[in-house]
N, C-alpha and C positions, 0 to 999 in steps of 0.2 A: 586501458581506456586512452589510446594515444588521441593525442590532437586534442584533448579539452579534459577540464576537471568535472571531476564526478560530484567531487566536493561543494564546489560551490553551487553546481546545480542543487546539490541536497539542501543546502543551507539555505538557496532563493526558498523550495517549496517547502521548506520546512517553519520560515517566519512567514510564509504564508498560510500555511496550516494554523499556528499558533495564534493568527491575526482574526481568524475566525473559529474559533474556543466555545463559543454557544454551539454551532451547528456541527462541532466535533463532537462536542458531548451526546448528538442527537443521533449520529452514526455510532457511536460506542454503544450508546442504548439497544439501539436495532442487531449490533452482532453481538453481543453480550446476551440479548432474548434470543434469538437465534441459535446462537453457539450451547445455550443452556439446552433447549429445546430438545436438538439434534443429539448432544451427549452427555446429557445432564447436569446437573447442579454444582457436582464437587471440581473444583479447578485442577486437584491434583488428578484425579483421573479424566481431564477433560482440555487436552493441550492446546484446543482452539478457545475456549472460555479464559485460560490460563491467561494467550498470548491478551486476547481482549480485555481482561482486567488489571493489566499491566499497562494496555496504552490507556485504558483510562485513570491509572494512577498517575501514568507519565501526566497527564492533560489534568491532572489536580481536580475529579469529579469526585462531590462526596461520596464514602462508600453506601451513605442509605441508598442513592439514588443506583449505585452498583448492585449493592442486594433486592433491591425493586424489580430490575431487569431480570435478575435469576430468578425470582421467585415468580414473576410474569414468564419467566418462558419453561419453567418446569409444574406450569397448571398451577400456580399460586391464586393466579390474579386472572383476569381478562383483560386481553389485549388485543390489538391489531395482529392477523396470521401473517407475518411478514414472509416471503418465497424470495430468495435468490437466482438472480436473472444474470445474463453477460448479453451486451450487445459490444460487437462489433464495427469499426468502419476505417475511414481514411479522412486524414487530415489537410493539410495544404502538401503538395506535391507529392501526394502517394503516401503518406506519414501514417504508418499502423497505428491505431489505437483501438484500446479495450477499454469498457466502461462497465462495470460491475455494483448490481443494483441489487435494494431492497424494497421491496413492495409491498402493501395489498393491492394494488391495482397494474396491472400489467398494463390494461391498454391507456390510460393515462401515462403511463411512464416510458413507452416503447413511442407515444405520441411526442413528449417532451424532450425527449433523448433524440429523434428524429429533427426535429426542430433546431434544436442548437447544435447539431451536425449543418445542416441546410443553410439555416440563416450565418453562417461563419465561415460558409466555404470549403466544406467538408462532405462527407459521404456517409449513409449506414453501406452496412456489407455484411453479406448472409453468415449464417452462423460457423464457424472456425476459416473466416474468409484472413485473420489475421491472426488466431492465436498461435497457428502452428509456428509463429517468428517471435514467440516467445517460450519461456521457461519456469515453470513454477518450482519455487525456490525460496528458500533462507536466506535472507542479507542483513548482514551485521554490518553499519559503518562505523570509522574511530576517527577520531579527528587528526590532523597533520601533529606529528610530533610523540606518536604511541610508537613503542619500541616492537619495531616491526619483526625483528626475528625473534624475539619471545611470545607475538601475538603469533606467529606462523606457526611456531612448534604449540604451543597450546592448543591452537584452530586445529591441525594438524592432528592432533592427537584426541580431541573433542570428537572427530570424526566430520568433518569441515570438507568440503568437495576442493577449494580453491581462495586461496589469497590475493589479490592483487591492487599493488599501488597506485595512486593515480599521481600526475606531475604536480600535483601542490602535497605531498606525503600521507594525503586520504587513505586510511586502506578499509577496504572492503573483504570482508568472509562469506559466502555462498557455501551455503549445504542443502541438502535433498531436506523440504519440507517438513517430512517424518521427525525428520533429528532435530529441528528448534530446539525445543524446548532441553534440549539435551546437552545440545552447543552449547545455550545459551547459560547453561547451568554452568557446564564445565571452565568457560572464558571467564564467567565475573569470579567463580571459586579463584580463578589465577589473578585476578586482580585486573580485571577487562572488562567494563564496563561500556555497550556502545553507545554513541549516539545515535544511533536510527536503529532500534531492529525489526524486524516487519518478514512475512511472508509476502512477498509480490510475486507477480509477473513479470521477468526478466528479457529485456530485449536482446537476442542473440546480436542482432547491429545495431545502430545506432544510428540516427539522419543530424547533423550540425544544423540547424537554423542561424539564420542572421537578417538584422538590417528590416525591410518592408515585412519579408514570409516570416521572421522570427514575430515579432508582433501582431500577425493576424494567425499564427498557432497559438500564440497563448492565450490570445483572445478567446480560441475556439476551448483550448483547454478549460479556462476559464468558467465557461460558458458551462460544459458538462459538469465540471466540479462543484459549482454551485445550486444545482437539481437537487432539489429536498430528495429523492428517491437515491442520489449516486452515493455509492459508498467510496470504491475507489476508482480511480481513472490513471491504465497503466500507456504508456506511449513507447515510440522508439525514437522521439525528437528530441532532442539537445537544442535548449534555446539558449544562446551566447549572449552575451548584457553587448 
């Protein structure tokens, strides 16, 4: 990741995720009945449920409100039929972004997501008009100061696609999706604990922001991440403080 830190970009969206804690726990809800739904109930056979009741442990939700979810999305309960949606578009100066959604209502939501593209200066854009400029993937980050050639042979031997440091000593582990849960087992067994782990969408480039355009991308970012419907919002813009 030459020319800027990966790091402290995690740490910006990360005390901003954390800053809004109610409306995470409302997206946990959503892929947790979901994730139940699609592969049922038990987490050990169920490595998208798994990865979801982990970040809503990370995010300190109680687990009643965790076994509610499962029990609403494996016909326990009634609930809302939530459907997983991706829109697509462009940001300030051609800037890929993905917007991946949970619904009952499509056309309220493709209306609302149209909107806060629009009104910020942005673009929708037809369906795989950006995704092909990313990567679905496994990302493990650690913080500056983890012992990088033990985290590499372990990652490395976890079955880990790729290690790499960023200039403040961030390191990142990327694996093939399938293997999460695999990785992730095998790194904290070595004593690797990350700070971020997440299946995203991985930008092959990356665009710097700064200065005026750096502030009306976040804005727009902003803008989408905040839609009651958006679960996550993946970009390839780096915005610089």
């Amino acid at each position: 990741m030459a020319g800027h830190s990966k790091w402290a970009n995690i740490k910006h969206k990360k005390a901003a995720t954390d800053a809004k804690r109610g409306k995470i726990w409302t997206r946990l809800i959503k892929e947790i009945t979901v994730a139940a739904r699609m592969g049922g109930g038990d987490a050990a056979a169920n490595p998208r449920l798994r990865l979801a009741m982990d970040k809503a442990a990370d995010a300190n939700m109680p687990k009643d409100n965790v076994q509610r979810a499962i029990t609403r999305g494996t016909g326990g309960e009634d609930g809302a039929n939530y459907e997983e949606v991706r829109y697509e578009g462009y940001g300030i100066g051609g800037a890929a972004i993905i917007v991946d959604c949970m619904t009952d209502n499509r056309v309220r939501t493709v209306a609302e997501v149209r909107h806060a593209f629009s009104k910020h200066g942005g673009n929708m854009g037809t369906e795989n008009s950006v995704s092909f400029l990313f990567t679905h993937c496994g990302q493990f980050l650690f913080a500056p100061g983890t012992d990088e050639a033990a985290l590499m042979d372990a990652a490395l031997e976890a079955g880990a696609d790729d290690v790499v440091t960023d200039e403040e000593g961030g390191i990142e582990v990327v694996c093939n999706p399938h293997d999460f849960a695999n990785v992730k087992d095998a790194l904290e067994a070595k004593g690797f604990k990350a700070e971020v782990a997440e299946i995203i969408m991985k930008p092959a480039t990356e665009t710097v922001f700064t200065g005026e355009d750096a502030l009306k991308m976040q804005k727009l970012l902003d803008a989408l991440e905040n839609l009651d419907d958006v679960q996550e919002v993946y970009s390839n813009a780096v915005i610089q403080d």
